[in-house]
C-alpha positions in Angstrom: 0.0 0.0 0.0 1.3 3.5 -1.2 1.8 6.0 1.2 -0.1 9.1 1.5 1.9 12.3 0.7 1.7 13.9 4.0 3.4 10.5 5.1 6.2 10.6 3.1 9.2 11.6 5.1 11.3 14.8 3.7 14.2 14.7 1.9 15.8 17.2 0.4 18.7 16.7 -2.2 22.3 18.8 -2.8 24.0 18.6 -5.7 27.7 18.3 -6.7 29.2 21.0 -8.7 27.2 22.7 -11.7 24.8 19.7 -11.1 20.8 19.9 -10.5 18.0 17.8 -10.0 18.5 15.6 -13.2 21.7 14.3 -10.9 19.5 13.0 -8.3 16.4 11.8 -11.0 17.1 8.3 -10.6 16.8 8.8 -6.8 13.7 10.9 -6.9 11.5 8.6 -9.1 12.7 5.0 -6.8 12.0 6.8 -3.6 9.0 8.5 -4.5 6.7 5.8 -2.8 9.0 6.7 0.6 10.2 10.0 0.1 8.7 13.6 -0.6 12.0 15.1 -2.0 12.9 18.4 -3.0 16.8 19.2 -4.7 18.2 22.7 -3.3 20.2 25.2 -5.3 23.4 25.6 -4.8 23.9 27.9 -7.6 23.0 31.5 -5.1 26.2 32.0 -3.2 30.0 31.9 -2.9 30.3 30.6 0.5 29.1 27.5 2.4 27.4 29.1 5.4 24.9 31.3 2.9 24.4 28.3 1.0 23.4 26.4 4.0 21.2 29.3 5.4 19.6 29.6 1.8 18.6 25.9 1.6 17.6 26.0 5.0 15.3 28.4 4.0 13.8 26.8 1.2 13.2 23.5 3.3 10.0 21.8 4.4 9.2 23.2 7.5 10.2 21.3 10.9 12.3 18.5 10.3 13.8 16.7 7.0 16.5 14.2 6.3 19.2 15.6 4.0 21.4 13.8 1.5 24.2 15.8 -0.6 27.1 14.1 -3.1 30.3 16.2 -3.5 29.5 19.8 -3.0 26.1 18.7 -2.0 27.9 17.0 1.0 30.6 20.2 2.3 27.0 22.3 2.0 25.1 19.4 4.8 27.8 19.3 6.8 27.6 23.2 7.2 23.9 22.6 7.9 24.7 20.0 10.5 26.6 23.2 12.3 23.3 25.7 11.6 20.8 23.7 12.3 20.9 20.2 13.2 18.1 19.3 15.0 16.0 19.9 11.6 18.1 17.0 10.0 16.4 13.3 10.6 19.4 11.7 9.0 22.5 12.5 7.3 23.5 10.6 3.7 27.0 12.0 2.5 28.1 10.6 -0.9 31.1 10.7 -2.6 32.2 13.6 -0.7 35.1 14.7 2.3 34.9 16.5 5.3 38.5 17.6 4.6 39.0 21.5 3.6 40.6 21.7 0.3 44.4 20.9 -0.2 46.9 23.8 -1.7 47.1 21.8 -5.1 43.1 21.7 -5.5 42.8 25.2 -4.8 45.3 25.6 -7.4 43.3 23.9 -9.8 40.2 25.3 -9.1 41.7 28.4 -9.8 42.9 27.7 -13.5 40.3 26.1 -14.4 38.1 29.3 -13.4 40.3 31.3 -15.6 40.2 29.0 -18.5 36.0 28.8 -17.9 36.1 32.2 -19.3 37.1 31.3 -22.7 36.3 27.2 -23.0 34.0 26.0 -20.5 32.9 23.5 -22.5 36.6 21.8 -22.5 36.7 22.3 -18.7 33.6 19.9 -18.2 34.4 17.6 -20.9 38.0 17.4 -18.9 35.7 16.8 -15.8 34.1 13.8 -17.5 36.8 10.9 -16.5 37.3 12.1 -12.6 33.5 12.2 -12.4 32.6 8.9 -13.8 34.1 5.3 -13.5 36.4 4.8 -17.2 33.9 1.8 -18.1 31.3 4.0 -18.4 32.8 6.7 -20.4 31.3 6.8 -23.8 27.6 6.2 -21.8 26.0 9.0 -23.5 22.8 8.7 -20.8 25.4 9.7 -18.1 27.5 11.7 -20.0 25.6 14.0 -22.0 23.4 14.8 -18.5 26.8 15.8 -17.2 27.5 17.7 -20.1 23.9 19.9 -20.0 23.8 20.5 -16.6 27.1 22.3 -16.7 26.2 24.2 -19.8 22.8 25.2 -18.0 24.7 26.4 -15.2 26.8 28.3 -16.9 30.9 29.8 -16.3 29.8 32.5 -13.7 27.8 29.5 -11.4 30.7 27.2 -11.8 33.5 30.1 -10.5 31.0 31.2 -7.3 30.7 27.3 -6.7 34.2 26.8 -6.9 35.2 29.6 -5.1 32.9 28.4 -2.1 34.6 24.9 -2.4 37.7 26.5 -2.0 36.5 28.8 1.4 35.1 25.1 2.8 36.0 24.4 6.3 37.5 21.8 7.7 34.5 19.3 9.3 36.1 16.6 10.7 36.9 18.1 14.0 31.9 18.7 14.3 31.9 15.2 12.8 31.7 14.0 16.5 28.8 16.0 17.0 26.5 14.1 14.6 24.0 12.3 16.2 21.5 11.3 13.8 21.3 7.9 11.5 24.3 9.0 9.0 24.9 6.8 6.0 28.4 7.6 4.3 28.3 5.9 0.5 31.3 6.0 -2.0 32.0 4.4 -5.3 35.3 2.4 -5.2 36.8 4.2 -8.0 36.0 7.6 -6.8 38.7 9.5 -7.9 37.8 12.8 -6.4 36.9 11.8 -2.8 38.4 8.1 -2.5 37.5 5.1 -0.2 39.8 6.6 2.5 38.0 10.1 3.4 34.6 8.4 3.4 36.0 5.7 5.8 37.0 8.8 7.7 34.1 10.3 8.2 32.2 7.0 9.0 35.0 6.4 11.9 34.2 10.3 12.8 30.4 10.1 13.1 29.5 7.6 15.5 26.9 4.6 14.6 27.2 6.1 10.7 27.3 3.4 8.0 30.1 3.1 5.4 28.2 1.4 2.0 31.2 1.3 -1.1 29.5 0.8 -4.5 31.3 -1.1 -7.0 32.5 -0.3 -10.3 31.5 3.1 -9.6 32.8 6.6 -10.0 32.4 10.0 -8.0 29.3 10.6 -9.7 27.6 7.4 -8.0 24.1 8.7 -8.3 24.2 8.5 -11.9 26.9 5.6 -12.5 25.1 2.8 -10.2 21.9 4.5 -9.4 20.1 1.6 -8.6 22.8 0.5 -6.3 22.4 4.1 -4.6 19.0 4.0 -4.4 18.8 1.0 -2.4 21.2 1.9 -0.1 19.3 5.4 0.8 15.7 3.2 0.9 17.8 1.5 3.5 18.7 4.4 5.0 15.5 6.2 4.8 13.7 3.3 6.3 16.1 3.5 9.2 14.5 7.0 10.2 12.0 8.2 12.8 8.8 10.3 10.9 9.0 13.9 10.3 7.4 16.5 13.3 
C-alpha cells in the first residue's frame, strides 16, 4: 500500500558542482513511494554558510532528512553546524569532510580562468574524474553531465568553486553528529576516494560506510540503482517527520 503524501518523510537533495536535480532523477523517481523530495540550489552563493542558510530556507518546514554528493555534501555538513536538530538523518556521498588541499585550490583556480574562454573543454576534462572509465562513452550519463554544466553556466561554476575552495574543515563537528548517518562511496572515486569516506564513517559515531562497486564519484548516476537502495535503506532506518 502507497503511502499518503503527507506521510512521506522529507528529503531534500544537494547537488555536486554545476549539477541539478536531473543528478538525483534516478533517486527521486525509486524513492518516491517513501520520500517527498525536494533538490536545493546551490547555484546563489559563494560561501558554504549562505548556501546552507539559503537551503535552510527553502526546506520543508520542521524537520527533513538531508542527502548531498560532493558539493552537496561540504554544504550538509555546514547545515549540521546551523541547524541540526532539523536533520532526521544525514547521507553523504562521494564527498570529504577535509578543507581543500593547496594543489586543488590551485586547480580550481585555472580552471576558473580558462571557464572564461572554453567551458565546454573544462567539463568535458571533468568527464573521466567524475565517472568510472567503463562507463565513459555512456551518453545517458555523459551528456546529462554535459547539459547540466552548460545550463549552469561559467559565472555558477566560479561562485561554486570559489565556495569549495573557502570550505572548512569538518572533521573536527563530525563528532557531534547524532543522527542515523549513511556515508556511500563508489570504489573508483577518484575525487573523494575510499579513505575520506571511511574517515568520516569512523568520525560520526553509529554512521554506515556502504562502497558501491565499479563506480565513480558521480555514484548517483553511474550505479543509481545501487544508490537508491542503499538510501531506501537508510530512509527506512529514520523516525517520521514532526
Amino acid at each position: 500500500m502507497s503511502q499518503k503524501p503527507e506521510e512521506l518523510l522529507p528529503l531534500v537533495l544537494l547537488p555536486g558542482l554545476v549539477c541539478d536535480a536531473r543528478m538525483w532523477a534516478p533517486q527521486v523517481a525509486g524513492l518516491a513511494d517513501i520520500a517527498s523530495t525536494s533538490v536545493g540550489d546551490l547555484s546563489v552563493a559563494d560561501n558554504m554558510e549562505a548556501l546552507a542558510a539559503s537551503v535552510l530556507q527553502r526546506a520543508p518546514a520542521g524537520s527533513f532528512a538531508l542527502a548531498g554528493l560532493s558539493m552537496g555534501g561540504y554544504v550538509a555538513l555546514e547545515i549540521m553546524r546551523q541547524a541540526p536538530e532539523r536533520v532526521l538523518g544525514l547521507a553523504l556521498l562521494d564527498t570529504t569532510a577535509r578543507p581543500d588541499t593547496p594543489e586543488s585550490t590551485g586547480n580550481r583556480h585555472k580552471a576558473m580562468a580558462r571557464a572564461e574562454n572554453d567551458f565546454t573543454g573544462v567539463l568535458t576534462d571533468l568527464l573521466p574524474k567524475l565517472i568510472h572509465p567503463d562507463q565513459l562513452h555512456d551518453k545517458s550519463i555523459t551528456d546529462v553531465h554535459m547539459q547540466m554544466g552548460a545550463d549552469a553556466g561559467k559565472d555558477v561554476f566560479k561562485r561554486q568553486q570559489t565556495a569549495i575552495i573557502g570550505r572548512i574543515d569538518s572533521r573536527p563537528t563530525l563528532s557531534r553528529i547524532r543522527c542515523p548517518t549513511l556515508v556511500l562511496c563508489g570504489r573508483e572515486d577518484l575525487i573523494t576516494p575510499v579513505e575520506v569516506h571511511e574517515e568520516m564513517a569512523a568520525g560520526i559515531r553509529g554512521s554506515t560506510l556502504q562502497l558501491i562497486a565499479r563506480c565513480g564519484h558521480l555514484s548517483t548516476l553511474g550505479r543509481p540503482a545501487d544508490v537508491t537502495a542503499a538510501m531506501r535503506r537508510w530512509l527506512s532506518s529514520l523516525p517520521a517527520a514532526d
